[in-house]
Each structure stands twice: as C-alpha cells, then as structure tokens.
C-alpha positions in Angstrom: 0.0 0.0 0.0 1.4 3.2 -0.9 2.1 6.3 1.7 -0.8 8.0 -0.7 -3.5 5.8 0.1 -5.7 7.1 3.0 -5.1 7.2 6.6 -7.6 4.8 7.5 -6.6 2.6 5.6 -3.7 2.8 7.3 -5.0 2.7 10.3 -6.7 -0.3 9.5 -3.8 -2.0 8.5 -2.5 -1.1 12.2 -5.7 -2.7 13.8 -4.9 -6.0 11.5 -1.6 -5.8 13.3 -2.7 -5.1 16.8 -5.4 -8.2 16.9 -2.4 -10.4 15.4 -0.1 -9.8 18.2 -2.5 -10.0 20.7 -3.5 -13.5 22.1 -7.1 -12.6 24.0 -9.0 -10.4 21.4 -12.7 -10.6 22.9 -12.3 -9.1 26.7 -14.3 -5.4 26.9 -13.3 -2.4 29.0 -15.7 -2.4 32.4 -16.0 1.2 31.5 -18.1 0.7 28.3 -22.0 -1.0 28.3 -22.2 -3.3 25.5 -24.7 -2.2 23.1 -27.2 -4.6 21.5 -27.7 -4.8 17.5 -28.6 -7.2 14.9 -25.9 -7.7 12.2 -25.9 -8.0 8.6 -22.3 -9.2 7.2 -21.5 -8.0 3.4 -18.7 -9.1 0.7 -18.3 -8.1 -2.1 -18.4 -10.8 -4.6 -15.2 -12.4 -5.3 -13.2 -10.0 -3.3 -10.5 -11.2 -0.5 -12.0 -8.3 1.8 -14.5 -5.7 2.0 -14.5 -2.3 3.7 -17.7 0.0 4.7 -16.8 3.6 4.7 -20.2 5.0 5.1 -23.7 5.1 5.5 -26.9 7.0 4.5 -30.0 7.3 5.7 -31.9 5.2 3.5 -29.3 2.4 4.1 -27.1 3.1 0.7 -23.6 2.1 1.6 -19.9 3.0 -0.1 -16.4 1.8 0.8 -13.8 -0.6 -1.2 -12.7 -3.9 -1.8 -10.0 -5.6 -3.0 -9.5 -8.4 -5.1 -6.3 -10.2 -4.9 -3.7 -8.6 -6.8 -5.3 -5.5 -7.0 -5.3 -2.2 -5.0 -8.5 -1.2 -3.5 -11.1 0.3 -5.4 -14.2 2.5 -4.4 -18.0 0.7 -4.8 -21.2 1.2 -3.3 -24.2 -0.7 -1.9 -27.9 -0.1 -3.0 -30.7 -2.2 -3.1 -29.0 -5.5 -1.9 -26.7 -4.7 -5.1 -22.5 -3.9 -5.3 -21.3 -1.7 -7.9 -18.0 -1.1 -8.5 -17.3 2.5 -9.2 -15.1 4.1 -12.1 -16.4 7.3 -13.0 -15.2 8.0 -16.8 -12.3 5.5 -16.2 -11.0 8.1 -14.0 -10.3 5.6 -10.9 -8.7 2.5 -13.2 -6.7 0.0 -11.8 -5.7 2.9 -9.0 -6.0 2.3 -5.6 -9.6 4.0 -4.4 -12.2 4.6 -2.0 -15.7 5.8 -1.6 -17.2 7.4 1.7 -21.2 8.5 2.1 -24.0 8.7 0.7 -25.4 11.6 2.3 -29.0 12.9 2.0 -28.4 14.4 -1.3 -27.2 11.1 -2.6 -23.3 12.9 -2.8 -20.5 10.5 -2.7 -16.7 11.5 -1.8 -13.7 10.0 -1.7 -10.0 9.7 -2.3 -8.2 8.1 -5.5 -4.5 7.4 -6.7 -3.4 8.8 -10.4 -0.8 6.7 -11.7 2.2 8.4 -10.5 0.7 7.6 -7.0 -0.4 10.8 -5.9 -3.3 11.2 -4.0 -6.6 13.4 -5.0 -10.4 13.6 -3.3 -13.5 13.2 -5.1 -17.0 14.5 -5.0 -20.0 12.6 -6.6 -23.4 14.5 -7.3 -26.0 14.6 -9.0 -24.2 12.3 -11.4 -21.4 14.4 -11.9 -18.0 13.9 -10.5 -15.6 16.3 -9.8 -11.6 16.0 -8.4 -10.4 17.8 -5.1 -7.7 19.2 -4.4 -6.7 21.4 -1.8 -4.6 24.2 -3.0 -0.2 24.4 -2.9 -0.4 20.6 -1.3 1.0 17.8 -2.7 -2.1 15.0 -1.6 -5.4 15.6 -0.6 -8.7 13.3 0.3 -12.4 13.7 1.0 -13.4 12.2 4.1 -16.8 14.1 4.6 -19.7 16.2 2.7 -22.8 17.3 4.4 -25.9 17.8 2.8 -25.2 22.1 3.2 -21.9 21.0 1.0 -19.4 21.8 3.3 -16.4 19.4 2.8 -14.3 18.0 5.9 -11.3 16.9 3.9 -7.4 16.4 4.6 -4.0 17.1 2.8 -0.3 15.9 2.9 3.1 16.9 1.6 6.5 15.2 1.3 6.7 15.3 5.0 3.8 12.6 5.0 2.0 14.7 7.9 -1.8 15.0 7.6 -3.8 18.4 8.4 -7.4 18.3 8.6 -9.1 21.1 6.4 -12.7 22.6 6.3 -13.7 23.5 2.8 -17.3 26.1 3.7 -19.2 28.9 1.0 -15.9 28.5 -0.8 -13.2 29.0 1.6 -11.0 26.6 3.2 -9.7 26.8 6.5 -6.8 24.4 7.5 -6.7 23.1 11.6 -4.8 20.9 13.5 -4.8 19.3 17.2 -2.7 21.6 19.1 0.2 19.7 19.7 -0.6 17.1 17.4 1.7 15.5 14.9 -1.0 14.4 12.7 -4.8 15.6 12.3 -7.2 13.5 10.5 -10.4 14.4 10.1 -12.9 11.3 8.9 -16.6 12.6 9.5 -18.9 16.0 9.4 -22.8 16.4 10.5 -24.9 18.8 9.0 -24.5 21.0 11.3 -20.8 21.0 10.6 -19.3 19.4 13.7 -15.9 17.3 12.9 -14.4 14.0 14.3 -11.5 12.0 13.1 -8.4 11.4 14.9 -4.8 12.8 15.7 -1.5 11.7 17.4 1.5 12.6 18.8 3.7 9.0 17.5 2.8 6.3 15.4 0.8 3.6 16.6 -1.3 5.8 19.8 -4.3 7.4 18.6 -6.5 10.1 20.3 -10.3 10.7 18.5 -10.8 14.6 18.1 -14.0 16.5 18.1 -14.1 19.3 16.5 -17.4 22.2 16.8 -19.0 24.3 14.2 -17.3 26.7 15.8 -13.6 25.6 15.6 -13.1 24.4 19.1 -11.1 21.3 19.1 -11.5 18.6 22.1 -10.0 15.0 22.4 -12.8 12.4 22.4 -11.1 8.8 23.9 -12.8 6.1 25.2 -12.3 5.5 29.0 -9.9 2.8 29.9 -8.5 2.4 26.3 -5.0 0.8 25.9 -2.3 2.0 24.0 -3.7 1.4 20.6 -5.9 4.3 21.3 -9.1 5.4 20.1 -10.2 7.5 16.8 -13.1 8.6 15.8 -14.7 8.2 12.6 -18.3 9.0 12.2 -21.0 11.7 13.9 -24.5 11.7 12.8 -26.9 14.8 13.1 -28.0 14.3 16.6 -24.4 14.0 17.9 -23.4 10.5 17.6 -19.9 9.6 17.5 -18.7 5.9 15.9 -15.2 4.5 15.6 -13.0 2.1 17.7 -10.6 1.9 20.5 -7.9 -0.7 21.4 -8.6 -2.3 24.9 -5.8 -2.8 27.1 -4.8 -6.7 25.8 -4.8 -5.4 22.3 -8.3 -5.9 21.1 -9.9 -4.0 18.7 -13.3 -3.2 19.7 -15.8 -0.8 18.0 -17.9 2.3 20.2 -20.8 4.4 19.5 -20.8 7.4 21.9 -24.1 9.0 22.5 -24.7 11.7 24.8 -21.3 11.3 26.8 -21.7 7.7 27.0 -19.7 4.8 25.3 -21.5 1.4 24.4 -18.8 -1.3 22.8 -20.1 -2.7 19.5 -18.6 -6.4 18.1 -19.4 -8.1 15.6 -19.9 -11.9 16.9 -17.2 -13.9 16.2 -14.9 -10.9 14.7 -11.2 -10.7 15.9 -11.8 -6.9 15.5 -14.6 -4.6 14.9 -14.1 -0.9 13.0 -17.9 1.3 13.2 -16.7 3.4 11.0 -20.2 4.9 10.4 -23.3 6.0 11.7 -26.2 7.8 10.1 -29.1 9.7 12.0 -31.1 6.8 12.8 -28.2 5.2 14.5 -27.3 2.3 12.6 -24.1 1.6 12.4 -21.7 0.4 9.2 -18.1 -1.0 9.3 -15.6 -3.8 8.9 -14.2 -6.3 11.0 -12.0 -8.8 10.8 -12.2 -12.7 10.9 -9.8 -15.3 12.5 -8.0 -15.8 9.1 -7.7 -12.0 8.7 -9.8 -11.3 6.3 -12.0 -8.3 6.4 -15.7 -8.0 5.8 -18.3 -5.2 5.7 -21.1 -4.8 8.1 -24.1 -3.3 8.8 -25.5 -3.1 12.9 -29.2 -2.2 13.3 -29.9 -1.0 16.9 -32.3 -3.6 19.1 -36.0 -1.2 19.7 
C-alpha cells in the first residue's frame, strides 16, 4: 500500500496488526456498556476483503474492496446490489475509496493517479468532480454534508496529515494543538468534525471538533495504548469509531450523549464502526480469525 493511500486505511492496517499480536481479542473495558444490535455481514463478490466507509440514511452504503492482486477500489451498496465505481475511467486499476451517501445522494472519496499521488472526489447529481486542496502535494475527501461543506485532509513530502474545512468557498486548515497528525474522517450537518490525531505512530487520540472551531480529544475511558479515533458523527451527535482495549483488542464504540457502548461483531477478531447515520445504525468492517475483512451493517435492538 502506498504512503498516498488514505489514513484509515492505514489505520486499518495497524488494527490488522494489533489483533495479530494480541493472544485474547474478545475481553471489553468495564468502563463501556455493550450495546445490542442485529448484524448484517457484506462481501463483495469475489473480493478477498471488503470495507464500509459510510452510510446513508436510507441504508445506501460505499467503501472498497480488494480483489487479490489489486489495489482497493471504491463501490457502493444499493438495493441489496454492489457496484463497483469508475467514473469515466477516472479511478482505473488505481487504488480508491468511496465514503457517504449523504441525503443528497453525494458520494466522496479519495483516488490514486498513476504516479501515486493522492486526490479527493466528489460525486453528485451524477457528476464527479476532483479535489484538491490548493499548494499541497495530496489531498482526500473524508466528509460532505448535505449544506456542502467538505471535511477533507492534505499531505506533503513530509507525509503529515492536516485536517481542512472546505465552507461557502473558503478553506480553512486546523490541526490538534500539539498534534503531529490531524485526521479528520466525518462531518454532521451541522458541521461538527471527528477524526483522529497523534503525537507518535501507533497511539491514537479521536478529536471533536465544533461548528465553531473548538477542538476537544474524544477517547474512550480505559483504552489501551492502541488508542481510540473517531470516525463518524451523525446529526444528533453520535460519534462511531473504535478503541484498542488494554490486551490489544480491537473493539468498536458508539458514543451518545457522553456515554460509550462497545459494538462487536460476533465472532470478529476486531470490529471498526466506522459509520453512523441519524437513525443510529451503524456500518463498518471487521476482521475474521483468518484476517480477512468483511463489511457490516449493525441495526440498533427497539
């Protein structure tokens, strides 16, 4: 995988490493309620693994999978149906991702060109349009509301990430103070920001990040070392993503209202949430005891 592929990929890939080394991968912080869902498991056909990146509403889906050989590519999920995504061949054989839909139906993204340089992507209204954020080298999409403001990142030869808020045409950069990296991965409507930031490879703070610019550190109690980020926030204030217990486990969370429930797929080595829309259902990946990866979909218990 190349250093232009997107963070949470990355991160991913350090999950796949965590629940390797570790040798108990189901025990659950005290801290953290366990929350009750039915689960629906999705793979795309023929593909080794399969990633959710996000979820709408009316239970669309988009992420990537990856068929051996072969970088990731972007697809979505409609109707009980996969389709992989290439809009005017402009994704090829390139590694690529897909995030959303939102209420509008918008998709977003990231993509490789051939000489491995990173770009993001905005789909709507069946028109697709490249991003990329001005004098930087590589830039994603990790967010669009349905007001069309853009929670988005960019990196340089340093290989540093700095979240970015693209709003009514202007873009305003922000990091963590003290941060190393800042990686924003969701937006609500009403603009609010999550994602993640750290200070050394490997430990992992979530961030949250107000309409109104002021930044917070949003971690799981009791987390180990792994860490916690934060990947999705619905309208009513939601927050989804994972945390690493203190054996090494992977273990997703759904935060509501100040309080963490633990979400796991049954059976998984490790569970990612790494979205939530605003009726609180929840969309990921986890991982299986031969390391492969699988999407999911977790429907709240009424």
């Amino acid at each position: 995988m190349s250093n232009s592929n997107l963070a949470r990929c990355a991160i991913a890939s350090v999950l796949l490493a965590a629940v390797a080394s570790s040798a108990a991968a189901a025990s659950v912080t005290e801290a953290n309620a366990v929350a009750a869902y039915t689960y629906q498991t999705l793979d795309y056909p023929g593909a080794t693994d399969t990633i959710i990146w996000g979820i709408g509403d009316f239970g669309e889906l988009a992420g990537q999978y990856n068929l051996s050989g072969h970088p990731g590519h972007a697809m979505t999920y409609r109707n009980g149906h996969f389709t992989s995504l290439d809009p005017n061949g402009l994704f090829g054989d390139n590694f690529s991702a897909a995030g959303g839909p939102n209420d509008l139906g918008t998709l977003f993204g990231g993509y490789n060109d051939a000489a491995q340089r990173a770009h993001g992507f905005v789909i709507q209204f069946g028109r697709t349009q490249t991003v990329d954020f001005a004098g930087h080298l590589n830039s994603n999409v990790d967010g669009v509301n349905d007001f069309g403001a853009m929670a988005g990142v960019y990196w340089d030869t340093d290989k540093i990430y700095h979240g970015i808020l693209r709003q009514n045409g202007h873009d305003v950069p922000f990091d963590m103070p003290g941060a190393r990296d800042t990686y924003p991965l969701g937006i609500s409507g009403s603009g609010e920001i999550v994602g993640y930031w750290d200070t050394a490879a490997g430990s992992l703070h979530g961030f949250y990040r107000s309409a109104a610019g002021l930044m917070l550190t949003l971690d799981v109690p009791n987390a180990g070392v792994g860490g916690t980020a934060a990947f999705g926030i619905n309208d009513v204030g939601q927050v989804s993503g994972y945390f690493a217990a203190a054996n090494g486990s992977i273990h997703g969370f759904v935060q509501t209202r100040g309080q963490y429930a633990t979400l796991d797929v049954p059976g998984a080595l490790a569970t990612i949430a790494t979205a939530i829309n605003n009726f609180g259902v929840v969309a990921g990946e986890y991982v299986d005891t031969s390391g492969h990866r699988h999407g999911f979909v977790a429907t709240p218990a009424r």
